[in-house]
C-alpha positions as CSV (number, residue, x, y, z in Angstrom):
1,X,93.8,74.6,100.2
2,X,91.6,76.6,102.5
3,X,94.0,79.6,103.1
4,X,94.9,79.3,99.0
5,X,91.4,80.4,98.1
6,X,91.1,82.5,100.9
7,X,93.6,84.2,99.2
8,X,92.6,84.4,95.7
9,X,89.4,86.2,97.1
10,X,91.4,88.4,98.7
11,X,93.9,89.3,96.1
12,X,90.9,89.5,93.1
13,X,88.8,92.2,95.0
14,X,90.0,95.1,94.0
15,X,90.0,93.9,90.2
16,X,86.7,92.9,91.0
17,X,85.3,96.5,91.8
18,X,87.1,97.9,89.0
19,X,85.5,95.5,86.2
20,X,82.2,95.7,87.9
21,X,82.8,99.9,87.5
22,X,83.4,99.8,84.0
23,X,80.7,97.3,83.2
24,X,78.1,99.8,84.4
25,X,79.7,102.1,82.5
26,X,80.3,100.2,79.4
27,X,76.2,99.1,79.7
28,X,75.1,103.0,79.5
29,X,77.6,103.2,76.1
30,X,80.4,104.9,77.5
31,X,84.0,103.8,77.8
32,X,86.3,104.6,80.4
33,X,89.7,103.8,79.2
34,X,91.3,105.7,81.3
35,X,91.5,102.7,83.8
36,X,94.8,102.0,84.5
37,X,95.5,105.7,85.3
38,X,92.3,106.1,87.5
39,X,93.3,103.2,89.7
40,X,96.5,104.4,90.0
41,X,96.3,107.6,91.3
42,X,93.2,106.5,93.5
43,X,95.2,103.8,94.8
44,X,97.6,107.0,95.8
45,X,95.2,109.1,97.0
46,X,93.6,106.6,98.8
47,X,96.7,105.6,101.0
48,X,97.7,109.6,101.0
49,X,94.3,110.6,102.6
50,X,94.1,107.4,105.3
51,X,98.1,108.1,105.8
52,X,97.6,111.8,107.0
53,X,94.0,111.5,108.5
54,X,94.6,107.9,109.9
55,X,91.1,107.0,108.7
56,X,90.9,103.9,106.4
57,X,87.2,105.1,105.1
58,X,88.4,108.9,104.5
59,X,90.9,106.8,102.2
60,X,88.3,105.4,100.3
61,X,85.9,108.0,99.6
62,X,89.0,110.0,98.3
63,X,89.9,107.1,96.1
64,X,86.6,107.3,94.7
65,X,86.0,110.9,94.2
66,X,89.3,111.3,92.2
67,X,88.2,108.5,90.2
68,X,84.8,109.8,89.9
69,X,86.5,113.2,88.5
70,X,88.1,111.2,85.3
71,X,85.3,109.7,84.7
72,X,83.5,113.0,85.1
73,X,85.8,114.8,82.4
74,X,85.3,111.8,80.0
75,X,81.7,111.6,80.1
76,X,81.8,115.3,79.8
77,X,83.9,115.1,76.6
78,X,82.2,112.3,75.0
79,X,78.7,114.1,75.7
80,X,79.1,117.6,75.4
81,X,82.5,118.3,73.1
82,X,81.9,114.8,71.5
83,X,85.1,114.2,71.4
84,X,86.4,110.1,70.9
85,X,86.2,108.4,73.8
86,X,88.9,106.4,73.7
87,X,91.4,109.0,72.8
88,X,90.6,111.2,76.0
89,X,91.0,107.9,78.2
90,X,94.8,107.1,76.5
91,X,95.5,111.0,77.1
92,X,94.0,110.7,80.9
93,X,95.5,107.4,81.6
94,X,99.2,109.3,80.4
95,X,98.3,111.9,83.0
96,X,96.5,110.6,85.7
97,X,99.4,108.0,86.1
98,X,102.2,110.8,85.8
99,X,99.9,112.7,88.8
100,X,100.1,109.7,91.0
101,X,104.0,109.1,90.3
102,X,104.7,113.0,90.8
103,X,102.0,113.8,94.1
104,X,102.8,110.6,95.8
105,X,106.9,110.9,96.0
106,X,106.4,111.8,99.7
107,X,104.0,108.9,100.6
108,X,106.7,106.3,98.9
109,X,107.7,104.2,102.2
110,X,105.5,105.0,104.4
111,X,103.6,102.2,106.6
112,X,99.8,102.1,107.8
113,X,97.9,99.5,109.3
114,X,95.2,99.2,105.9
115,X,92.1,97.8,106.6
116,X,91.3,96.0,109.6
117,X,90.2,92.2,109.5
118,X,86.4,91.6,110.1
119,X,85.6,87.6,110.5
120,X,81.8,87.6,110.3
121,X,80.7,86.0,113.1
122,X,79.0,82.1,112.6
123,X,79.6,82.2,109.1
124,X,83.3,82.3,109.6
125,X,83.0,79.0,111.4
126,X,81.4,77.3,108.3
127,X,83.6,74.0,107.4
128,X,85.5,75.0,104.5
129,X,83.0,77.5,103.0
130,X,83.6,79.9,106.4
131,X,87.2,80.8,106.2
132,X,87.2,81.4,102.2
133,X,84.1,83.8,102.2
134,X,83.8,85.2,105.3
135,X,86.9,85.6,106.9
136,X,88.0,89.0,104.9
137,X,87.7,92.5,105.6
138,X,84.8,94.9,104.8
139,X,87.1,95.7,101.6
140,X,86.3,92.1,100.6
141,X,82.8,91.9,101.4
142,X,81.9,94.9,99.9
143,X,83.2,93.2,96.2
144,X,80.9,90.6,96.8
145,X,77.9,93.0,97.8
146,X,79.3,95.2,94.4
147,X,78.8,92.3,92.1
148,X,75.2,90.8,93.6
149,X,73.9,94.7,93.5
150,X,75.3,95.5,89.9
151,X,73.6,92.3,88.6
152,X,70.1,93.1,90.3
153,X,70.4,96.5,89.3
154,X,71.3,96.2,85.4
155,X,68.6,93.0,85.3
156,X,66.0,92.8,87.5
157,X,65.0,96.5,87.7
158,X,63.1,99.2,86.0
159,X,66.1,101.6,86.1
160,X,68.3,98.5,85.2
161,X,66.4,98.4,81.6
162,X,67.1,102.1,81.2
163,X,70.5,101.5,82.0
164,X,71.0,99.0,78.9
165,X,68.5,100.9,77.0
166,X,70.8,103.7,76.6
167,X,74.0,101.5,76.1
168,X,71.5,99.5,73.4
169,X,69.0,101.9,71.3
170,X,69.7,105.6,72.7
171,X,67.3,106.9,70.0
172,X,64.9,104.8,71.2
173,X,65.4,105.4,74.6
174,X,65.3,108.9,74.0
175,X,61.7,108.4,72.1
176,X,60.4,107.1,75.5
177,X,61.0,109.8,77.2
178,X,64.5,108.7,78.9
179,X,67.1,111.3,79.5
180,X,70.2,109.7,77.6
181,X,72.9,111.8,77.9
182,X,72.0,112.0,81.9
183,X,71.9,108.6,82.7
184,X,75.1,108.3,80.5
185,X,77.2,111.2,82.9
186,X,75.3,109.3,86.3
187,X,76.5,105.7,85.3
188,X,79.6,106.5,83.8
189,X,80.1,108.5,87.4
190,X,79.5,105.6,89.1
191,X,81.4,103.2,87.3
192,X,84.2,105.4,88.0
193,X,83.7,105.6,91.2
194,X,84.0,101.9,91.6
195,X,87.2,101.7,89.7
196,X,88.5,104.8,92.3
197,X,87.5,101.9,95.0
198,X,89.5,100.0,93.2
199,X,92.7,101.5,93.3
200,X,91.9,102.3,97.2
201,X,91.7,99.1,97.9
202,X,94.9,98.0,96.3
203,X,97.2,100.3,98.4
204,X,95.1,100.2,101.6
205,X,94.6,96.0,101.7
206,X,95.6,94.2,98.8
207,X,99.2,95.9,97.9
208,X,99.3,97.9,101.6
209,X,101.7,100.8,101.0
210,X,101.9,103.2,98.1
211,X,104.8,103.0,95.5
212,X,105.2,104.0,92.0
213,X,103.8,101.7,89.8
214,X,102.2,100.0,92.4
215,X,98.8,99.4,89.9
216,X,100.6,99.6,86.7
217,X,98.8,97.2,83.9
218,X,95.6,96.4,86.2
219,X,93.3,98.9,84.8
220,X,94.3,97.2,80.8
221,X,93.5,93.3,82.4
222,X,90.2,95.4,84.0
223,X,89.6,96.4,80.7
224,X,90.0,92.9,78.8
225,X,88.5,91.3,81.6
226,X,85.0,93.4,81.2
227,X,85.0,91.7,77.2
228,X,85.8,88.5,78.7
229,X,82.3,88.9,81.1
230,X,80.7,89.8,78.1
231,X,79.9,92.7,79.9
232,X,78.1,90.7,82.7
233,X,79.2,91.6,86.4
234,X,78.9,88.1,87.3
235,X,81.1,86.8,84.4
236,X,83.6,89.8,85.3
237,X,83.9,88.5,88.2
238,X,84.5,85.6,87.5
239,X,87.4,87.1,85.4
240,X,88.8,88.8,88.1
241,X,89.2,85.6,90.5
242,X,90.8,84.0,87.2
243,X,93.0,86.5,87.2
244,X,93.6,86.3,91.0
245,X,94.3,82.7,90.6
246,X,96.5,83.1,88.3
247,X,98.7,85.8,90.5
248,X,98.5,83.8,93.9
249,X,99.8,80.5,91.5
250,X,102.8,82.8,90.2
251,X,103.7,84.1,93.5
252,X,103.9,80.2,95.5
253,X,105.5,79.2,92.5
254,X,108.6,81.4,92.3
255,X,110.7,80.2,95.5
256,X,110.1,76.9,93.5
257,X,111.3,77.9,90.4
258,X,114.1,81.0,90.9
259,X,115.7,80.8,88.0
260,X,111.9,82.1,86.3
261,X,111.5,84.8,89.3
262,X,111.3,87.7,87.0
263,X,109.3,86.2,84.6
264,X,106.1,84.6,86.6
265,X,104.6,87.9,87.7
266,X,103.8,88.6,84.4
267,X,102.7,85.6,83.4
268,X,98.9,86.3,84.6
269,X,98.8,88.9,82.1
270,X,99.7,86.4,79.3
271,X,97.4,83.7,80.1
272,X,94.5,86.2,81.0
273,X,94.7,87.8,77.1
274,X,95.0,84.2,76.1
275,X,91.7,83.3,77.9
276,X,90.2,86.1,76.1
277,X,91.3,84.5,72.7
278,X,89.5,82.0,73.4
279,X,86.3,83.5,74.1
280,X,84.1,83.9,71.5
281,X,81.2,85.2,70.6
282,X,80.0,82.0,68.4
283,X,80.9,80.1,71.4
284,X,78.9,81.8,73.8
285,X,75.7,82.2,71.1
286,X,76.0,78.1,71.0
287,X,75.6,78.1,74.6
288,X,72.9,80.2,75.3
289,X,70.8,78.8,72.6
290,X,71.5,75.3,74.4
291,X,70.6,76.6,78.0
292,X,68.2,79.7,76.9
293,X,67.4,80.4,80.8
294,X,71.5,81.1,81.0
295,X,71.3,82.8,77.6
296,X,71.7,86.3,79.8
297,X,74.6,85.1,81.7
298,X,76.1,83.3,78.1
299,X,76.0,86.0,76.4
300,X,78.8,87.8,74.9
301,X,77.4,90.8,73.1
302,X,78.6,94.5,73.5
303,X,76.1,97.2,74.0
304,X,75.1,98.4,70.6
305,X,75.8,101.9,71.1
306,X,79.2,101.6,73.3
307,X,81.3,104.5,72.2
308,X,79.4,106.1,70.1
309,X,77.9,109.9,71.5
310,X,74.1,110.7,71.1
311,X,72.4,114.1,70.2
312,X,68.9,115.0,70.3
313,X,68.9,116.6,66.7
């Protein structure tokens, strides 16, 4: 039971940077729908820069600056050639994924160690609790630090307010003397580079190796699973180790059940867009007006503001 849940974290943390990424990004009133091509070819240009340096971290920090690029050019569009957001993510996640299949032909194959294991020392001996939590990899950790950091950030600070003040009322943001459209480019930047994390992590720890269509479909559940949080980084979490659960079940479950081999990796998928179904606005409402001090965590609104672009005059 131990070594399932160890595994769940395991397998969830990349999904869990990315939906923490695009609810930053989503709170300032930007969306990145370019996600599924932004992890992709991070994912390749992570594993292409740690393969030829033979330094894991180099990997990273090139996973995220690609990201950080796309989101870059979509804030940029949205902002300054106000152009619809979510047609410049479908047309970036078209080429952003054709990049990765077309620069990473020559990586296709090729082994590297990934990143190294890390127990944390005492708490890794915890009954039960230790070998779940804390005995990863700094890949790991560093999801859990994403998600406790995003949710001080966006609601326990000063800049935090700001951050869903522009994603909320920009006009009135803007009347207070908030630069809108800068925050919008910094946090959408951010968010992306999260989601370039993201694909980092999948082809230097969760997936190790690069292949085409190594990614493919994980940027979309990213994307449902940010509405399912109601863009809360805790509650997309939560989503992501859903989802995780749901992938680890379909993967002991197929030696058991071979004649549905093909079928049960997909199957996550399915049931994550039908947990979506199911959550509702009204539902959440009911809930928070029940328990008002979880009424943040509850709710299920999207920022007023989310795709739409703001102009001084």
């Amino acid at each position: 039971m131990e070594a399932t849940l160890a595994s769940i974290v395991a397998a969830a943390s990349a999904l869990v940077y990315a939906v923490v990424g695009e609810t930053i990004a989503e709170k300032a009133g930007v969306i990145n729908l370019s996600l599924d091509g932004s992890i992709m070819l991070s994912a390749m240009a992570g594993f292409a820069t740690a393969f030829t340096t033979g330094s894991v971290l180099l990997g990273f920090v090139a996973g995220a600056g690609v990201s950080m690029a796309v989101a870059l050019l979509i804030a940029f569009a949205s902002i300054e050639l106000r152009l619809n957001q979510i047609a410049v993510g479908f047309v970036l996640t078209l080429l952003c994924t054709d990049l990765a299949s077309f620069l990473g032909d020559p990586y296709v194959g090729q082994r590297f160690a990934g990143v190294p294991p890390l127990a944390i020392p005492g708490l890794a001996d915890i009954p039960w609790l230790g070998p779940i939590l804390f005995n990863h990899n700094l890949s790991v950790y560093g999801s859990f630090l994403a998600v406790g950091l995003a949710y001080f950030f966006i609601f326990r600070s000063r800049r935090g307010l700001e951050l869903q003040g522009v994603g909320e009322r920009p006009e009135a943001a803007h009347a207070r003397g908030i630069r809108v459209n800068l925050l919008r480019y910094v946090y959408t930047v951010v968010g992306g580079a999260l989601v370039g994390i993201a694909g980092a992590a999948y082809s230097l720890d969760v997936r190790l190796g690069w292949r085409d269509g190594l990614t493919t479909n994980y940027g979309w559940i990213a994307l449902a699973i940010v509405i399912f949080g109601g863009w809360h980084p805790v509650r997309a979490a939560g989503g992501a180790y859903l989802f995780g659960a749901l992938s680890v079940l379909a993967l002991k479950l197929q030696p058991h059940l071979p004649d549905l081999a093909q079928i049960l990796p997909m199957t996550p998928f399915a049931l994550m867009i039908f947990a979506l179904l199911l959550v509702s606005q009204d539902w959440s409402r009911r809930l928070g007006d029940r328990y008002p001090r979880w009424r943040r965590l509850l709710s299920g609104d999207p920022p007023t503001a989310i795709g739409t672009a703001f102009w001084r005059d």
